[in-house]
C-alpha positions as CSV (number, residue, x, y, z in Angstrom):
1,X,-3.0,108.8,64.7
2,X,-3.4,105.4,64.0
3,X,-6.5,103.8,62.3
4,X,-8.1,100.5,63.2
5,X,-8.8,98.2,60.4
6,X,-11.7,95.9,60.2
7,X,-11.5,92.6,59.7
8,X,-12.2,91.5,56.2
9,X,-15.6,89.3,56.2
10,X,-16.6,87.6,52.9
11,X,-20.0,88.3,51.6
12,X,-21.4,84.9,52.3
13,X,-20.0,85.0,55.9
14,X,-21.7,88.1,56.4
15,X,-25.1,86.5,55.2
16,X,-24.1,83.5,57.4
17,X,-24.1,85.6,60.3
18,X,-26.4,88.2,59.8
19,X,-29.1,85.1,60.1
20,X,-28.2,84.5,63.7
21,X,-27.8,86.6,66.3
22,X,-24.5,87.7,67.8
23,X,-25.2,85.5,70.8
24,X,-27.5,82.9,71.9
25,X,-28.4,81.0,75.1
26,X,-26.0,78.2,75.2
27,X,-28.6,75.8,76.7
28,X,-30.3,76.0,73.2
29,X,-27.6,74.4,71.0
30,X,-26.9,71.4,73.1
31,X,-26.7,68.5,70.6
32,X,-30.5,66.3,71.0
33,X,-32.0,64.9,68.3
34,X,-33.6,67.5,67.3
35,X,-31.3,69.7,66.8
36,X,-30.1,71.3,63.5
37,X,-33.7,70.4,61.8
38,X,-34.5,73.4,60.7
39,X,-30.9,73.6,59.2
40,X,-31.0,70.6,57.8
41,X,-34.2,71.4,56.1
42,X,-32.5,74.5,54.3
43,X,-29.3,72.7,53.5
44,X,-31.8,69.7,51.4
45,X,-32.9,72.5,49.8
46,X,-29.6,74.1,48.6
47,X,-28.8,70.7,47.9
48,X,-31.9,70.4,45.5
49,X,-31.5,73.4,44.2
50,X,-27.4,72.5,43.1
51,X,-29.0,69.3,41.8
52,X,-32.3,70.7,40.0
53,X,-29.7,72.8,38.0
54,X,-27.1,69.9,37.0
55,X,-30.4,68.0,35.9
56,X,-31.6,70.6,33.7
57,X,-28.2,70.1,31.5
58,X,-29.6,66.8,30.9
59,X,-33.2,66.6,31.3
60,X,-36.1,67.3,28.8
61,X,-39.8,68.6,29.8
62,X,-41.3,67.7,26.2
63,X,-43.4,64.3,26.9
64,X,-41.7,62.8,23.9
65,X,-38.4,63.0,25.4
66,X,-38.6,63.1,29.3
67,X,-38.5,59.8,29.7
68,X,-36.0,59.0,27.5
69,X,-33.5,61.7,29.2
70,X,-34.1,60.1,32.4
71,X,-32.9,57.3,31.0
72,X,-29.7,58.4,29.3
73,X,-28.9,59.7,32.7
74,X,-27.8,56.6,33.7
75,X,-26.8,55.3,30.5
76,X,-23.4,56.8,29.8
77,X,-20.2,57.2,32.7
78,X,-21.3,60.8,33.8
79,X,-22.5,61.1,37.1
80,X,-26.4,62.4,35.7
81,X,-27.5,59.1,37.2
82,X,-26.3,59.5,40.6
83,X,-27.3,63.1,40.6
84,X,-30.9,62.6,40.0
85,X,-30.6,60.2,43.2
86,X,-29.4,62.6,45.4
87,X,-31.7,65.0,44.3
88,X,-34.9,62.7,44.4
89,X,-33.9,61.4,48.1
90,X,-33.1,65.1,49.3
91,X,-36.3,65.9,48.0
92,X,-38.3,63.0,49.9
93,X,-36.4,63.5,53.0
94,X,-36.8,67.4,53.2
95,X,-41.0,66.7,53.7
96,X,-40.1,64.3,56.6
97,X,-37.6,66.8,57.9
98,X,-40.1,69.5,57.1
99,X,-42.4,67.8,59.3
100,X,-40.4,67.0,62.1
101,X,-39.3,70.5,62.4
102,X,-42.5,71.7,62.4
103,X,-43.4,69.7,65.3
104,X,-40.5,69.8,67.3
105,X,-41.2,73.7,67.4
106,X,-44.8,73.3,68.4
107,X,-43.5,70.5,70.9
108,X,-40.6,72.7,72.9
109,X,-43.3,76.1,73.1
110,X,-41.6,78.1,70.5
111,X,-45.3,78.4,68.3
112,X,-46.5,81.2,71.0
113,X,-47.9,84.2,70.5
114,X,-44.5,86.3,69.8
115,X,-43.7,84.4,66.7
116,X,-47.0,83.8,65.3
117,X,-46.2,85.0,62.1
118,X,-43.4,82.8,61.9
119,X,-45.2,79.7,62.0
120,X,-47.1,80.6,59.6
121,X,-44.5,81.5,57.9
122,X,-43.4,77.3,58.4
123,X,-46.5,76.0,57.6
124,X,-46.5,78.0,54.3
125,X,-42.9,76.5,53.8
126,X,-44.1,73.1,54.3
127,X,-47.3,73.7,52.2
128,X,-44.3,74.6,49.2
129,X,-42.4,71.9,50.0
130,X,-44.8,69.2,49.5
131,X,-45.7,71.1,45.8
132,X,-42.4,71.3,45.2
133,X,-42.3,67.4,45.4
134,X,-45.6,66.8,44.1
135,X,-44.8,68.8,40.5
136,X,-41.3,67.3,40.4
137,X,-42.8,63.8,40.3
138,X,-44.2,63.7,37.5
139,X,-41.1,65.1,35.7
140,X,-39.7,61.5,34.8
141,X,-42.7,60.8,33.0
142,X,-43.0,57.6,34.6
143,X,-45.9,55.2,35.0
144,X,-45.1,55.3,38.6
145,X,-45.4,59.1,38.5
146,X,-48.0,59.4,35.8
147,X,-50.4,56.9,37.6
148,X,-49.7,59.1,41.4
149,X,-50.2,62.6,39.7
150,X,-53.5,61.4,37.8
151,X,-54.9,60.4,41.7
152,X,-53.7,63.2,43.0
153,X,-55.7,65.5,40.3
154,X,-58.6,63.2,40.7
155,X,-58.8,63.6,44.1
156,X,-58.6,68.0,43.7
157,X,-61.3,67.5,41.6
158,X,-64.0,66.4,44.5
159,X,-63.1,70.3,46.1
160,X,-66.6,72.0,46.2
161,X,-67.2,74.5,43.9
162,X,-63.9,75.2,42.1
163,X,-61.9,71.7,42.6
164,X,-62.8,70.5,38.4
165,X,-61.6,73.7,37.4
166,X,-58.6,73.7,39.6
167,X,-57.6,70.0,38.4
168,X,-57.7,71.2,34.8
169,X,-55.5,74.1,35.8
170,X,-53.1,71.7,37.0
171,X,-53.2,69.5,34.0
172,X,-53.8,72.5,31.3
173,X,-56.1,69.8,30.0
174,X,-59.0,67.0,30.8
175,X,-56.7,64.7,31.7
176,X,-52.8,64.6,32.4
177,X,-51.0,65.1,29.5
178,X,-47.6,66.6,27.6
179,X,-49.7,70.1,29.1
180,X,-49.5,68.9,32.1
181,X,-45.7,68.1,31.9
182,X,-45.3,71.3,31.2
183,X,-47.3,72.9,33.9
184,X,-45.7,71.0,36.3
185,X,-41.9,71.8,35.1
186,X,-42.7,75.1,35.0
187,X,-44.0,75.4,38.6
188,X,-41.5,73.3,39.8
189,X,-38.3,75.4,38.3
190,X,-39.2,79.0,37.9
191,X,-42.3,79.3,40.8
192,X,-42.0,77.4,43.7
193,X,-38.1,77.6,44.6
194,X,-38.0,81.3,44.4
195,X,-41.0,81.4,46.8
196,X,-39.1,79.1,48.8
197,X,-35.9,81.3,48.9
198,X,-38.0,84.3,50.1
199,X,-39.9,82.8,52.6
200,X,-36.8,80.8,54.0
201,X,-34.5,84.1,54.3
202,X,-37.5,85.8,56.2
203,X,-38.1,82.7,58.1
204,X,-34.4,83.0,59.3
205,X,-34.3,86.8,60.0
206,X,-37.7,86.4,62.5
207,X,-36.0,84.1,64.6
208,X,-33.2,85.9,64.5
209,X,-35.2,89.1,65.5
210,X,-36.7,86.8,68.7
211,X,-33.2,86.4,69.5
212,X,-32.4,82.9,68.2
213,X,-34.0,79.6,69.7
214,X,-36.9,79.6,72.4
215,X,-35.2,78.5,76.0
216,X,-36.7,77.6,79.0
217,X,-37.5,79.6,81.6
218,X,-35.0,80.8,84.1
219,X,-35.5,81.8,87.4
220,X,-34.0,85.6,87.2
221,X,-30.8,84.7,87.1
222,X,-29.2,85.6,83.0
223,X,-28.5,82.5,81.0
224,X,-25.6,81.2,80.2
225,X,-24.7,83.4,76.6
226,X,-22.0,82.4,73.5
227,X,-21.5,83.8,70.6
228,X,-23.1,82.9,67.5
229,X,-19.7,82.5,65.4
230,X,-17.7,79.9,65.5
231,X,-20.0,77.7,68.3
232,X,-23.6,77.6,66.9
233,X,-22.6,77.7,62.9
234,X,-19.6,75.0,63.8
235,X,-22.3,72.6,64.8
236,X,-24.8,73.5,62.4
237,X,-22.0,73.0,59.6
238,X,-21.1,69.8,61.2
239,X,-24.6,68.5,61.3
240,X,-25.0,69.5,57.3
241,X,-22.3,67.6,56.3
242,X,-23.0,64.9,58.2
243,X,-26.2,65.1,56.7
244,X,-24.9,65.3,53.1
245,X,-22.6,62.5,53.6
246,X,-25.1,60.3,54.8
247,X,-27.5,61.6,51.9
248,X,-24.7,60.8,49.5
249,X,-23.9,57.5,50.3
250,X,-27.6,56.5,50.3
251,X,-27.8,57.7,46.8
252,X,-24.9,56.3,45.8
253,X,-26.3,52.4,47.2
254,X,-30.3,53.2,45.9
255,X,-31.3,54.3,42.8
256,X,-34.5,56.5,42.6
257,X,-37.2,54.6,41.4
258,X,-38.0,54.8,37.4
259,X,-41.1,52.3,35.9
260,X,-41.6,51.8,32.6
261,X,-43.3,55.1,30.1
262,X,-46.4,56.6,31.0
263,X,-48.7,55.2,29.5
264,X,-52.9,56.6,30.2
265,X,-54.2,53.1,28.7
266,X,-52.8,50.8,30.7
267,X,-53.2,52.0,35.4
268,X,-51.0,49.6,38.0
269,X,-52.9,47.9,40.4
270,X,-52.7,49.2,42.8
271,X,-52.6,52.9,41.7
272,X,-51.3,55.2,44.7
273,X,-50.9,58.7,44.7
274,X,-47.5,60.2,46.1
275,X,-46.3,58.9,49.6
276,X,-46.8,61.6,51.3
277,X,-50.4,61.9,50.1
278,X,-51.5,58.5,50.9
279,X,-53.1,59.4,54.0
280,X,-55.8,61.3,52.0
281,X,-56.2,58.4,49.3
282,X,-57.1,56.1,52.0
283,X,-59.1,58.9,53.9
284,X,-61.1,58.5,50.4
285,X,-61.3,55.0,50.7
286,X,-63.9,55.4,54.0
287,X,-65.4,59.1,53.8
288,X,-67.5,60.6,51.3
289,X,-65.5,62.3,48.9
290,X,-65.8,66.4,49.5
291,X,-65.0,65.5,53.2
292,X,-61.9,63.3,52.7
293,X,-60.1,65.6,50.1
294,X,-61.2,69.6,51.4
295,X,-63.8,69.5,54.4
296,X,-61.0,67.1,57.1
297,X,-57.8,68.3,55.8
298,X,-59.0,72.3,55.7
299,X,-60.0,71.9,59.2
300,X,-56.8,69.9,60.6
301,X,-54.9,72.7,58.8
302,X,-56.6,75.8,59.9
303,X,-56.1,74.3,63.7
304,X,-52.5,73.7,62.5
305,X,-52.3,77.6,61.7
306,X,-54.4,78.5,64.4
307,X,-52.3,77.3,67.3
308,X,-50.3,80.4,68.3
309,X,-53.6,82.3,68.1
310,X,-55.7,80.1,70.7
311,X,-55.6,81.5,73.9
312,X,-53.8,79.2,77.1
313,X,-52.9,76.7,74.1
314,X,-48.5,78.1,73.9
315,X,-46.8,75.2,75.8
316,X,-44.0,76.1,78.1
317,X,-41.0,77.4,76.1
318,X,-38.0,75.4,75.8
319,X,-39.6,71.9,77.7
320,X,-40.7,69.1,75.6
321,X,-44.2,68.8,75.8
322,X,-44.6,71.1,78.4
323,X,-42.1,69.2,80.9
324,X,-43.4,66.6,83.0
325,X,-46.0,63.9,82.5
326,X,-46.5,65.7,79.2
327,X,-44.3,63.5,77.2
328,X,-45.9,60.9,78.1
329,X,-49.1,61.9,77.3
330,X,-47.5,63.2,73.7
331,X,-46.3,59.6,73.2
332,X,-49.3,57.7,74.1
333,X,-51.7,60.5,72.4
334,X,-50.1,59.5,68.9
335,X,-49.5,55.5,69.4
336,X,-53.2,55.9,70.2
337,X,-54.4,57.9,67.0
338,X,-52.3,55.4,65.1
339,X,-53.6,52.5,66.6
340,X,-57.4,54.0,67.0
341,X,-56.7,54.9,63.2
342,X,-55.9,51.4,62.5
343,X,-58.9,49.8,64.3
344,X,-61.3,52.0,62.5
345,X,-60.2,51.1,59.2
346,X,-60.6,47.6,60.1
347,X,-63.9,48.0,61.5
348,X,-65.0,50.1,58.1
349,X,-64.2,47.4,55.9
350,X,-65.3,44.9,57.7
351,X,-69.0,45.9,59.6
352,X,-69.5,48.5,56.8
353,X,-68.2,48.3,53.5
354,X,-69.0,44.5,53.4
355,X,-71.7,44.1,55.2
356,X,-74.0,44.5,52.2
357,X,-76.7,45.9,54.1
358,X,-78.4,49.8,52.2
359,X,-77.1,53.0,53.4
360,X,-79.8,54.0,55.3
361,X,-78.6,58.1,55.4
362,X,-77.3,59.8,52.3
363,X,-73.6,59.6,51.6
364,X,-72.9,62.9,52.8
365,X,-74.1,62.2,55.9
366,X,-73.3,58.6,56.2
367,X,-69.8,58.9,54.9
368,X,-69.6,62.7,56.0
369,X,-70.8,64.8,58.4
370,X,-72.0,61.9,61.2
371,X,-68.3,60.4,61.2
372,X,-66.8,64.0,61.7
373,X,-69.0,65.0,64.3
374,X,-67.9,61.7,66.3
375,X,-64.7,62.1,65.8
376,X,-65.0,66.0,66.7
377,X,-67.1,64.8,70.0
378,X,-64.2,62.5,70.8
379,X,-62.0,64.8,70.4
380,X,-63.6,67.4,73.0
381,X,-64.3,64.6,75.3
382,X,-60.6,63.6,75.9
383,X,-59.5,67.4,75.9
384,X,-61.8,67.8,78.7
385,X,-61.2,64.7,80.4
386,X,-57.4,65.7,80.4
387,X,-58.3,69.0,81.8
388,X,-60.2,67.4,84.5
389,X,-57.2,65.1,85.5
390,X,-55.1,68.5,86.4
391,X,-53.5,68.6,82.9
392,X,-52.8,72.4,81.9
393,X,-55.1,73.1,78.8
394,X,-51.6,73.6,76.5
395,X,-51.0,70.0,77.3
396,X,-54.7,68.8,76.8
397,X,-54.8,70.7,73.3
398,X,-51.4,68.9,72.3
399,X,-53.1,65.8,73.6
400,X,-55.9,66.4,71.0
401,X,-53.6,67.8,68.2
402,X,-51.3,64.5,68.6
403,X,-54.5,61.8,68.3
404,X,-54.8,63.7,65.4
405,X,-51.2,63.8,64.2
406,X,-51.4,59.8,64.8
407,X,-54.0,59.0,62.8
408,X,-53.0,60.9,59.6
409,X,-50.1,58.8,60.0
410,X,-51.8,55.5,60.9
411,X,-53.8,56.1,57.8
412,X,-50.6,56.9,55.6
413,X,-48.6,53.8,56.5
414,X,-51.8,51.7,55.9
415,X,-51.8,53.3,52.1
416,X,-48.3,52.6,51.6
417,X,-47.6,49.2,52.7
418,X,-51.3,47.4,53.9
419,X,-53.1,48.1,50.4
420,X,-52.8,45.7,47.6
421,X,-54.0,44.8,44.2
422,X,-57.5,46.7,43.9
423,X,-56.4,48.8,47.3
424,X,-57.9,45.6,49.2
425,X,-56.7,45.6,52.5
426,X,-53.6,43.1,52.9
427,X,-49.7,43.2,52.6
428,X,-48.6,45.2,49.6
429,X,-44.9,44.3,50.6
């Protein structure tokens, strides 16, 4: 009697694999684009994680020394320097990648109604993500990260109700301060990551469980199957490495950027929060304050959330956009919430905000709730104007949920690069 012997498998082999399934539909790891994102998105984070730990060799989170160990970082021949660029850009790239991934999923029909927990699940991630970067700035204990965090914790404090309390949290005092250095260290070490690593591992097993990537529909005949291991983790390694080589050689050319000490007596002008929330900083720039920081964003991310759970709104699985004329109504539906994002702007500062004539409502309304309802009105009228031009509703929500997309990013790259000295509009390049 002879006995068959297994073969030996490693223990992170096994957790390689166990996170796919044994096969998948071979139409679904065709090299696009897109694909690999949500890879790519958990490899920046191993790499910040492998980076975050070589940094804490080095790195100080008293106030009287942060910046200082920033400094020695790139002071001596040890590779600290280079380090904290790898780990800065991987953090800045994983929200763009973070973002991307969440809306190629939406875009190719895989946020329907089986997986609804899993994109919440993603938007969860991406909620963590952008904390994760948000604490870590100020960690430097720069003037360029001083200056962005004090905005930031400005800006939490218009929240109704709760949002002055919820900003002194944050800063574990009135204002930011060597409390608030250490809040942030400690949320961006010892609670954020491991919430990360949870969610991520679940996030991994539920697509598993829906048997791997969404695919298009067939008709009846079986798709095309291969197994998992070596074709679909031989292109996701080679996309990872590609990725950290690029990532790599970046930081090894650019620096990440390091100002002068923080220091509360003496604000840059302009003073701009964080990159990625420069879209609400300028949102504060035109609306009344509880409706550019908690009223707009609550209510683009509860229809975020709420996608898999409105009825007709899934878009067919595996097709861009719903195949069809619905890329190009993806494309045009975001150039135009850039562009319409743009002209507003424009139009505010020039007809309105210089104009010098009274408000004639309150602020709230003014500033607030009339502006919203328009742009809510808008909003329904081109969703039903879509449906009435034969488009299926999936593709006229998208429509709405792209103008939308657009103009949060419209309004970001006008914060970043068209606001100057005294955020007056110009060139602040």
């Amino acid at each position: 009697m002879t006995t068959k012997i297994r073969p030996h498998h490693s223990p992170i082999r096994g957790f390689i694999f166990h996170l796919h399934p044994r096969k998948v539909v071979a139409e679904t790891i065709r090299f696009t684009l897109s694909f690999g994102l949500g890879g790519m998105a958990a490899t920046l984070f191993l790499v910040l994680v492998l980076t975050g730990v070589l940094q804490l060799l080095s790195y100080s989170s008293d106030s009287a020394e942060a910046y200082q160990s920033i400094i020695h970082m790139y002071a001596g021949p040890s590779l600290a320097g280079f380090i904290r660029n790898v780990h800065h850009w991987a953090g800045n790239l994983l929200v763009l990648v973070s973002l991307l991934h969440l809306l190629r999923v939406y875009l190719t029909g895989a946020a329907d109604r089986t997986r609804r927990l899993n994109w919440l699940i993603g938007c969860t991630l991406l909620v963590l993500v952008l904390g994760a970067n948000f604490t870590g700035d100020l960690l430097p204990w720069d003037q360029l990260a001083f200056w962005a965090v004090t905005i930031f914790t400005n800006m939490v404090g218009y929240v109704p109700l709760a949002g002055v309390q919820i900003s002194e949290l944050l800063r574990g005092s009135a204002e930011v301060g060597p409390a608030t250095l250490e809040n942030f260290f400690a949320i961006h070490v010892g609670l954020i990551p491991p919430l990360i690593v949870v969610l991520l591992v679940y996030h991994f097993w539920l697509i598993r469980k829906s048997g791997g990537l969404v695919r298009s529909r067939d008709s009846g005949q079986r798709p095309a199957m291969v197994a998992a291991g070596p074709t679909l983790v031989a292109r996701e390694a080679a996309v990872g490495f590609g990725l950290c080589a690029l990532l790599l050689l970046f930081s090894a050319l650019v620096d990440a950027p390091l100002t002068d000490i923080a220091n509360p007596g003496a604000s840059p002008n302009p003073a701009k929060a964080a990159w990625y929330f420069m879209g609400l900083q300028e949102l504060l720039l035109h609306l009344h304050p509880t409706f550019a920081i908690f009223i707009v964003p609550l209510l683009m991310f509860l229809l975020l959330a709420s996608l898999p759970f409105i009825r007709q709104a899934g878009l067919e699985p595996g097709l861009w956009c719903g195949g069809g004329r619905g890329r190009w109504t993806a494309a045009i539906s975001f150039l135009t919430g850039m562009g319409g994002a743009a002209i507003l702007v424009v139009v505010d500062e020039l007809a309105f905000k210089n104009s010098g004539a009274p408000p004639v409502l309150a602020p709230w309304l003014s500033r607030g709730m009339v502006p919203l309802l328009i742009l809510v009105i808008a909003l329904g009228l081109v969703y039903r104007l879509l449906k009435a031009k034969n488009f299926r509703p999936s593709q006229s929500l998208m429509a709405v949920v792209l103008l939308c997309a657009g103009m949060i990013c419209g309004l970001t790259v006008i914060g970043i690069w068209f606001r100057g000295p005294g955020m007056m509009l110009g060139f602040s390049f």
